[in-house]
C-alpha positions as CSV (number, residue, x, y, z in Angstrom):
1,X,151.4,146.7,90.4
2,X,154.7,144.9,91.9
3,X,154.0,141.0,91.2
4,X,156.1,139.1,94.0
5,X,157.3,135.8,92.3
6,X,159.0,134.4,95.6
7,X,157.0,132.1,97.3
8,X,159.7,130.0,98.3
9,X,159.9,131.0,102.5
10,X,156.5,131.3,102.6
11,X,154.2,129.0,104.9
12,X,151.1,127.3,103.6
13,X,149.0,130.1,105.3
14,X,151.1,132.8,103.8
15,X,150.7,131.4,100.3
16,X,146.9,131.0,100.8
17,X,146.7,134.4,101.5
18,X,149.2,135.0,98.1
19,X,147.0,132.8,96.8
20,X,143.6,134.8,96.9
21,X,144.9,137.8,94.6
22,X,146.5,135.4,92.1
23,X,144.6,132.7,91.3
24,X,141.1,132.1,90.7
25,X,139.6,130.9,94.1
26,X,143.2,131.0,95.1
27,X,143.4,127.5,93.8
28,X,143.9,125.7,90.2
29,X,141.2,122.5,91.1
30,X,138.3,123.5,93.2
31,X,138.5,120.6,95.7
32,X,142.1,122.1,96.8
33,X,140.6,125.1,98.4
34,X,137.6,127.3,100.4
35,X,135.6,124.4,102.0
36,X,137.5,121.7,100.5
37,X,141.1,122.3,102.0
38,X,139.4,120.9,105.4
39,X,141.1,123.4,107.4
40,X,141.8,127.0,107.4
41,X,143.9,126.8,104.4
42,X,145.1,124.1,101.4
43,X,148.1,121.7,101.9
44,X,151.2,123.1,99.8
45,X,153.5,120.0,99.3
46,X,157.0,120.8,99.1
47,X,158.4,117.7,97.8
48,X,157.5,113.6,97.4
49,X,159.3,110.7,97.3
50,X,158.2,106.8,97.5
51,X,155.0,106.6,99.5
52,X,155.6,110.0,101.3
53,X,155.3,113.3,100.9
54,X,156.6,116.8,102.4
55,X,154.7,120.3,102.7
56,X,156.2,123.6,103.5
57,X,156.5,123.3,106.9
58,X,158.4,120.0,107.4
59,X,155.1,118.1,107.9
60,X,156.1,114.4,106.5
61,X,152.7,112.1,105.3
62,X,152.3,108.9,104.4
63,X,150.5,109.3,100.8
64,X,147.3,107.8,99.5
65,X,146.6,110.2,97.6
66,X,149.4,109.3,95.2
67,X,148.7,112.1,92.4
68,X,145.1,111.4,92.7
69,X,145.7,107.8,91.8
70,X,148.3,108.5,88.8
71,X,151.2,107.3,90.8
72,X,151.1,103.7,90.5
73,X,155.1,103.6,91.3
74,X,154.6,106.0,94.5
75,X,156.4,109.6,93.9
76,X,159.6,110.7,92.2
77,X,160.6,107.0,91.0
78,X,164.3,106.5,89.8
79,X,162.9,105.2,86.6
80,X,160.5,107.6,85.6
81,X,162.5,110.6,86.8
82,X,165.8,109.2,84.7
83,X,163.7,109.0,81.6
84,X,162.3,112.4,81.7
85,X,165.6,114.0,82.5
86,X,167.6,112.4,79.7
87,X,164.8,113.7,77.2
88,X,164.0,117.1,78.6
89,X,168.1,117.7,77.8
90,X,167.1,116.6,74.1
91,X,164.0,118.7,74.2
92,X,160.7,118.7,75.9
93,X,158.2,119.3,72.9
94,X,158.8,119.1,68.6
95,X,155.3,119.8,67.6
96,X,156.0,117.1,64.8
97,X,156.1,113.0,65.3
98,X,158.7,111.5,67.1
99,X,160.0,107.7,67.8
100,X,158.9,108.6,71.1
101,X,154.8,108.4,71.1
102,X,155.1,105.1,68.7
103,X,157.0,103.4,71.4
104,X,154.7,104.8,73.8
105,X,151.7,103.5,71.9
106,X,152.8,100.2,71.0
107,X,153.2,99.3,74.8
108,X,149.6,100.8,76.1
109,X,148.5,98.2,72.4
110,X,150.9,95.1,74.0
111,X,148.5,95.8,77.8
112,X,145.4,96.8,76.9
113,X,142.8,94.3,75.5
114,X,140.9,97.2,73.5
115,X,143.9,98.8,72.0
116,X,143.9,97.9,68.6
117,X,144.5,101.8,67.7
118,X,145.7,104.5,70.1
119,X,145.3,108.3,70.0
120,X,147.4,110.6,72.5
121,X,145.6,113.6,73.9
122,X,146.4,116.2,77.2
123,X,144.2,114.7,79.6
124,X,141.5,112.5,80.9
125,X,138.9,114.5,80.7
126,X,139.9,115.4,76.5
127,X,140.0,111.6,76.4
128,X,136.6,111.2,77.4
129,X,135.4,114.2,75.3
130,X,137.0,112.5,72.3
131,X,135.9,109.2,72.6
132,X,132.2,110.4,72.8
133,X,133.1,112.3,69.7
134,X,134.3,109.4,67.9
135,X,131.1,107.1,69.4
136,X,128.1,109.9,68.3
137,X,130.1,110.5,64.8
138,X,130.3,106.0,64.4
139,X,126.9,105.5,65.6
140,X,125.1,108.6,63.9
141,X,123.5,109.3,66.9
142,X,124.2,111.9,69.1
143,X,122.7,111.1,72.5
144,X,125.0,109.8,75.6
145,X,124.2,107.0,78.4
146,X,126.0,107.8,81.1
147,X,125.5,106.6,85.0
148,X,124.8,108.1,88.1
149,X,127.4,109.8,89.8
150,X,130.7,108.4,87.5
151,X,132.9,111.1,86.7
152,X,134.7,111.5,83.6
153,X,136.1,114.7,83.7
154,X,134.5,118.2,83.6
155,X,133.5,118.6,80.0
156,X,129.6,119.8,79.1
157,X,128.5,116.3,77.6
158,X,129.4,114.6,81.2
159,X,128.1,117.2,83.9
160,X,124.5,116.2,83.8
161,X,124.8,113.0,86.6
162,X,128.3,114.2,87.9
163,X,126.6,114.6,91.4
164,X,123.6,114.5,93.0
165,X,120.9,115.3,92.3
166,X,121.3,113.6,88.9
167,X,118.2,114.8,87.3
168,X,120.4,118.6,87.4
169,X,123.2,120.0,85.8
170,X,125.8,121.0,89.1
171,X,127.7,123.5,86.5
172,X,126.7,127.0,85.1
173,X,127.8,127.5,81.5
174,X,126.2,124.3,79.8
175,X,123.9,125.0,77.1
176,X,120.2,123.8,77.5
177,X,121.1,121.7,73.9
178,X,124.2,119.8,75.7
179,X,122.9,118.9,78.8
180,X,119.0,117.3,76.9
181,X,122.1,115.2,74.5
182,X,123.3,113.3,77.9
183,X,121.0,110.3,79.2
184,X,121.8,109.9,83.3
185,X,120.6,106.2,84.3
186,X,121.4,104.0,87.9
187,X,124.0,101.1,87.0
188,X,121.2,98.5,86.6
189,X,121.3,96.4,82.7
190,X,117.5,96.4,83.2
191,X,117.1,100.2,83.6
192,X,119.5,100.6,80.4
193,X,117.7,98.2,77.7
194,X,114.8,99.9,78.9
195,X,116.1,103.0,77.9
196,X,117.8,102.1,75.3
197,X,114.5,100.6,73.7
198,X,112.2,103.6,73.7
199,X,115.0,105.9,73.1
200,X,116.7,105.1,69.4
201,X,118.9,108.8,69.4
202,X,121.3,106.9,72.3
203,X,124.5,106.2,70.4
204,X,127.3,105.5,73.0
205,X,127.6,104.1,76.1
206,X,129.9,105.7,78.6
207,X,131.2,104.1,82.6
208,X,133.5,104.1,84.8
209,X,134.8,100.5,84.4
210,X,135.7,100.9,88.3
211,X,131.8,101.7,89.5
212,X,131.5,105.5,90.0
213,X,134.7,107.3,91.7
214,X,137.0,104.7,90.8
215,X,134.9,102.1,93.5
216,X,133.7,104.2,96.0
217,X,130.0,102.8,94.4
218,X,130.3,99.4,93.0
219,X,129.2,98.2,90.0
220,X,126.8,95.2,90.4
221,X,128.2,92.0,89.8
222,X,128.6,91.0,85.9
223,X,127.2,94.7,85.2
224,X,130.3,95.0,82.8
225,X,129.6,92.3,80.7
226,X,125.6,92.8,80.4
227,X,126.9,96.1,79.1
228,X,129.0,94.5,76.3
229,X,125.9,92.3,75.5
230,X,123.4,95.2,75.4
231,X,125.4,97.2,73.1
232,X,125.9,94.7,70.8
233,X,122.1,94.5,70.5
234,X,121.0,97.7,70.3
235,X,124.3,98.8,68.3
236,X,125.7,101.3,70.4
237,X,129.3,102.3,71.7
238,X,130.4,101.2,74.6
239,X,133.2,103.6,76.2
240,X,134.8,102.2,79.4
241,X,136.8,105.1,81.5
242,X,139.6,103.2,82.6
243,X,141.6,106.8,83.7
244,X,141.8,105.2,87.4
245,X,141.4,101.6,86.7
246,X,143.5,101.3,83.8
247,X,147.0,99.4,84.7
248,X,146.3,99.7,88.3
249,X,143.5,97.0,88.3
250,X,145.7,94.6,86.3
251,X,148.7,95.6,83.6
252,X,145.2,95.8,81.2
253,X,143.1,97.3,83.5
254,X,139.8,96.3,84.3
255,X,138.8,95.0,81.1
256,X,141.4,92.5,81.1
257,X,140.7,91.7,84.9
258,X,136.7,91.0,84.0
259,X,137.2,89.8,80.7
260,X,135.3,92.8,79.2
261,X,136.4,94.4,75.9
262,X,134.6,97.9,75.3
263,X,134.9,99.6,71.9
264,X,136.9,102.7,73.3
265,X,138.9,103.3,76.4
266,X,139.5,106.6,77.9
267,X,143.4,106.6,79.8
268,X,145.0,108.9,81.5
269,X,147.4,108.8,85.4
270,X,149.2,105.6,85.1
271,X,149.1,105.7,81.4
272,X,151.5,108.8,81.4
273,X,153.3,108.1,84.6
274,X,151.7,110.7,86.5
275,X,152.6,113.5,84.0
276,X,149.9,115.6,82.3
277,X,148.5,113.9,79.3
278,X,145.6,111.0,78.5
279,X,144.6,108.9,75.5
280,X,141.6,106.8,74.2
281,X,142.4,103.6,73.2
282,X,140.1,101.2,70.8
283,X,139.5,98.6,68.3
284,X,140.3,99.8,64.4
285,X,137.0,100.4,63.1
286,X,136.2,103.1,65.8
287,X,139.8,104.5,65.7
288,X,140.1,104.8,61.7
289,X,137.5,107.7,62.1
290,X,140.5,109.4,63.1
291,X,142.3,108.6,60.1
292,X,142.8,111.9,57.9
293,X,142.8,109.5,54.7
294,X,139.6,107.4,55.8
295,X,136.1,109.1,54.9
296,X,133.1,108.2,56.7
297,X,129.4,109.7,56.4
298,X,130.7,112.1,53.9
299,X,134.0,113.4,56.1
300,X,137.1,113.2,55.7
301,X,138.6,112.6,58.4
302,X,135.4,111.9,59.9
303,X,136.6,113.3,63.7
304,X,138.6,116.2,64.1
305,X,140.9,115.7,66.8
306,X,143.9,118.3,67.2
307,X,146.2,119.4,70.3
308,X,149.6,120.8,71.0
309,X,150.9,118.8,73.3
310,X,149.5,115.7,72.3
311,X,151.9,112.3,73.3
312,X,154.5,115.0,73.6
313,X,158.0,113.4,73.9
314,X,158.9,114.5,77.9
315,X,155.8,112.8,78.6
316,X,156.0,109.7,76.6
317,X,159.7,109.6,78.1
318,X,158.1,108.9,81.5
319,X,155.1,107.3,80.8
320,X,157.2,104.2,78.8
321,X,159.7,104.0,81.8
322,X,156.5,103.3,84.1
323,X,154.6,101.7,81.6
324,X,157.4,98.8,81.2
325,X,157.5,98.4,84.9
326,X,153.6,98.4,85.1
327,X,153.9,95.7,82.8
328,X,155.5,93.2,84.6
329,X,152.2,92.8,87.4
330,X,154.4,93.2,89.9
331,X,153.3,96.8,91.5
332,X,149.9,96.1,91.1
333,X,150.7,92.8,93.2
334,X,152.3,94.9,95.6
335,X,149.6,97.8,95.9
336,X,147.2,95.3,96.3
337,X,148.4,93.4,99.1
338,X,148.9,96.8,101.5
339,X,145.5,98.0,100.4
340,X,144.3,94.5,101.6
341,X,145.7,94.8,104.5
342,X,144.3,98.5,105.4
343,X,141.0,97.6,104.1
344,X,140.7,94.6,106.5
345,X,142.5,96.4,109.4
346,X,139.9,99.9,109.0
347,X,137.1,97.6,109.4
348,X,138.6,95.5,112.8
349,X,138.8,99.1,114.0
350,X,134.8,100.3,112.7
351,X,133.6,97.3,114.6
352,X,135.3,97.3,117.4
353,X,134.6,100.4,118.4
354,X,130.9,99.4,117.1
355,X,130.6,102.1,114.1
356,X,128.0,101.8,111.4
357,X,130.1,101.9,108.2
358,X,132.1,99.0,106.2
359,X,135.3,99.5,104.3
360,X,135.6,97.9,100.8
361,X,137.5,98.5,97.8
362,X,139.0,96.9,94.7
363,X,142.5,96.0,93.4
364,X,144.9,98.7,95.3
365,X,142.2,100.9,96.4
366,X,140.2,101.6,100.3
367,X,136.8,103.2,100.5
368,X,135.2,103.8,103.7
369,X,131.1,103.9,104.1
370,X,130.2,105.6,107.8
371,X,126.5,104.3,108.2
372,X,123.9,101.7,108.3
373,X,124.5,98.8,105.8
374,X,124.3,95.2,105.9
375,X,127.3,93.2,107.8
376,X,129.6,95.6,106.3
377,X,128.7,95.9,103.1
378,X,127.6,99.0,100.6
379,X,126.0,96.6,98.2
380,X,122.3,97.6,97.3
381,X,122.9,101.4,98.3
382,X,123.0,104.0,96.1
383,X,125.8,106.4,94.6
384,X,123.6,109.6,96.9
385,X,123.3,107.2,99.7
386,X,127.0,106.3,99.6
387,X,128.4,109.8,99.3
388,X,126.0,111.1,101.8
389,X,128.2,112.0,104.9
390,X,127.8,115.4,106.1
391,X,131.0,117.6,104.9
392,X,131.3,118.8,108.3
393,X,132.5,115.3,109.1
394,X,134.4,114.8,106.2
395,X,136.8,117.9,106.9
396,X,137.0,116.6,110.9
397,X,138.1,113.3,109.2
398,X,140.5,114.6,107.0
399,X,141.7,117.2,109.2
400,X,142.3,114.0,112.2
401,X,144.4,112.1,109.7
402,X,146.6,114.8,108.3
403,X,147.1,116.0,112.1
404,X,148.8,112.4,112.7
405,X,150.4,112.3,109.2
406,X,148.7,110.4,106.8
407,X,146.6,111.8,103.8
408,X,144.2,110.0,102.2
409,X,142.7,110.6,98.5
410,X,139.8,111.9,98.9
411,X,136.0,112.0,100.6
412,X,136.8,108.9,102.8
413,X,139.1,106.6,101.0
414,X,142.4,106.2,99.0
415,X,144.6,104.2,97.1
416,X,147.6,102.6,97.3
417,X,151.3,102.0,95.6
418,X,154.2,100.0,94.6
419,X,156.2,101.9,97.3
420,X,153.8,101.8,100.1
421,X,154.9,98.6,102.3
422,X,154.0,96.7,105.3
423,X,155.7,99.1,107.7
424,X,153.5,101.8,106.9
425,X,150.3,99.5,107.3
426,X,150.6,100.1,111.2
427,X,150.8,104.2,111.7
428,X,148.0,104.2,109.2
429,X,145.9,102.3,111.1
430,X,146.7,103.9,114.1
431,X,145.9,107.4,112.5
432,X,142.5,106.3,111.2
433,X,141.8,105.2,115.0
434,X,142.5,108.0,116.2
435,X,140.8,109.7,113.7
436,X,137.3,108.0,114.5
437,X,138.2,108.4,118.0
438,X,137.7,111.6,117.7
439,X,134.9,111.4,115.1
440,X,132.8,109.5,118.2
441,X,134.0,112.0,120.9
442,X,132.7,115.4,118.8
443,X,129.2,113.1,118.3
444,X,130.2,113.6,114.5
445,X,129.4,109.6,113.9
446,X,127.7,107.1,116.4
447,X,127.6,103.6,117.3
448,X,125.9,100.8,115.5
């Protein structure tokens, strides 16, 4: 067989169809593809820059998708792309230690309220699979509390309660075992010490710090903090996922923003500066089960945790250029204020053209809601309420925006950047009018 590795004159169409014969579901994430591409084939972005990105065809789009949420800079920044450069010409992996990762990790210690001890790994979803490591071999116990529709990567221990309905594992290819060892429970403190009570094989506590998909369900107020006190109690682990939240929220993430300090962290996106790569972050007792010269319940180290490209220096290159920058408070400042702005300009539009739905969102983030709620507000409904829109209206949603240029995250919401700016508040407004426009004309959504 002749393997064509030229793909660069082809369309988007053309390299969907290449696609199908090459890789599995002709996509390397399943939401990129098939049903999920909202249209007859996937985007293929050419190039990025700032807030705005390029795909095959010319097609320019204002960005909120911004590396599904790792770009806290906006794309291609001089910083980040001069750091990586200088050390790709010194090497891009030693497979030993390098001055690199203890910079790296000294910084994400100076943010992050939790960070007494760091440990690189490849992604966000290995973070969360090792911090529930280290949690079930701390506590002794080896069952997980987890909540109802947060994701935390794709891992066995997490599917149960991914999506609805969260009394079912969504995934083939988790064992009966694995799926019995993960507790799935509705963000209420009540609901937890009840479980937590009749239940004494729950050893770790896992959330997104954010409310499930980084906002798009909020957590009740204080939730966070009658977490902290219920762990304490019962003596379990309490894991925040800060993958999203962490240095976008604030330079130490959420935790720092609610005054919060879990055991473990889970970080990945902003952490690395939108390069591949993750890390868990926590407070020395947890962390020194990592320690190959620390025993614990009889091992020694008491968690195995190995990888190749673990806080590989390319990586920790970039992620200390943006890290420094993150540092400061100053992109987060200016994320915040545009996604402000959209947030309260998306729901002028929703009433005035008198659609059920609010928009709400935290720190530099935008979610839209298209139903009944009360005066504009999600609270009181529920993660399957929330998520609930048909996915025929989703695509026609999606499909309206990228057809005027602008590309939001995903489902119905986004997230903003450093490099987004008060000139591109206007044409995204003016997209997401015209895309409910169109939304009320096909009878896809209705009026109040």
């Amino acid at each position: 067989m002749t393997h064509d590795t030229d793909t660069t004159a082809l369309s988007s169409a053309q390299l969907w169809a290449r696609a199908q014969s090459v890789l599995a579901g002709g996509v390397s994430h399943e939401y990129r593809g098939g049903q999920r591409a909202h249209g007859p084939h996937p985007q293929y972005i050419a190039r990025a820059r700032g807030a705005r990105k390029w795909d095959v065809e010319g097609t320019e789009y204002i960005d909120y998708a911004m590396g599904s949420a790792a770009l806290l800079l906006g794309h291609a920044h001089p910083a980040v792309v001069a750091a990586v450069r200088e050390q790709m010409a010194d090497g891009t992996f030693f497979a030993a230690c390098h001055p690199l990762e203890v910079a790296w990790g000294a910084l994400v210690q100076a943010m992050l309220p939790s960070a007494e001890r760091v440990r690189f790994c490849a992604s966000g979803t290995e973070a969360t699979m090792l911090a529930i490591r280290i949690a079930r071999a701390y506590s002794g116990r080896d069952r997980l509390l987890r909540f109802e529709g947060h994701f935390h990567g794709w891992h066995d221990s997490v599917a149960p309660g991914m999506t609805a309905p969260y009394d079912a594992v969504p995934t083939g290819g988790v064992p009966a075992g694995t799926a019995a060892a993960t507790v799935v429970c509705p963000p209420d403190p009540e609901r937890v010490e009840a479980m937590l009570a009749t239940d004494p094989d729950i050893g770790a506590i896992i959330c997104e710090a954010s409310g499930a998909n980084y906002g798009a369900v909020p957590l009740p107020d204080g939730f966070l903090a009658a977490l902290r006190d219920i762990a304490d109690k019962r003596e379990v682990v309490l894991i925040f996922d800060e993958v999203i939240t962490g240095f976008r929220w604030s330079p130490g993430g959420a935790q720092a923003l609610e005054g919060v300090t879990p055991d473990l962290t889970t970080l990945a996106k902003i952490l690395t500066g939108g390069m591949p790569g993750g890390a868990v972050a926590g407070k020395a007792a947890f962390m020194r089960l990592l320690d190959p010269s620390v025993s614990f319940r009889g091992r020694k180290p008491a968690v195995i945790h190995r990888g190749t490209f673990n806080g590989n220096p390319m990586v920790a290159a970039g992620a200390i250029a943006a890290l420094k920058i993150a540092q400061t408070g100053a992109p987060q400042a200016q994320a915040d204020r545009i996604a402000k702005r959209l947030r309260q300009g998306m729901q002028t539009i929703l009433d005035e053209h008198q659609v059920a739905g609010a928009v709400y969102g935290q720190s530099s983030t935008f979610h839209v809601y298209l139903g009944p709620c009360e005066q504009g507000s999600v609270a009181g409904l529920g993660a399957a309420q929330i998520r609930s829109a048909p996915k025929q209206t989703v695509a026609a949603y999606q499909a309206a925006l990228r057809r005027r240029g602008v590309d939001f995250m995903s489902y119905l919401g986004g997230v903003t950047s450093a490099a987004h700016t008060d000139a591109d508040v206007a044409p995204t407004l003016e997209a997401f009018e015209g895309a409910i426009r169109e939304l009320i004309e096909s009878g896809l959504i209705g009026a109040r």
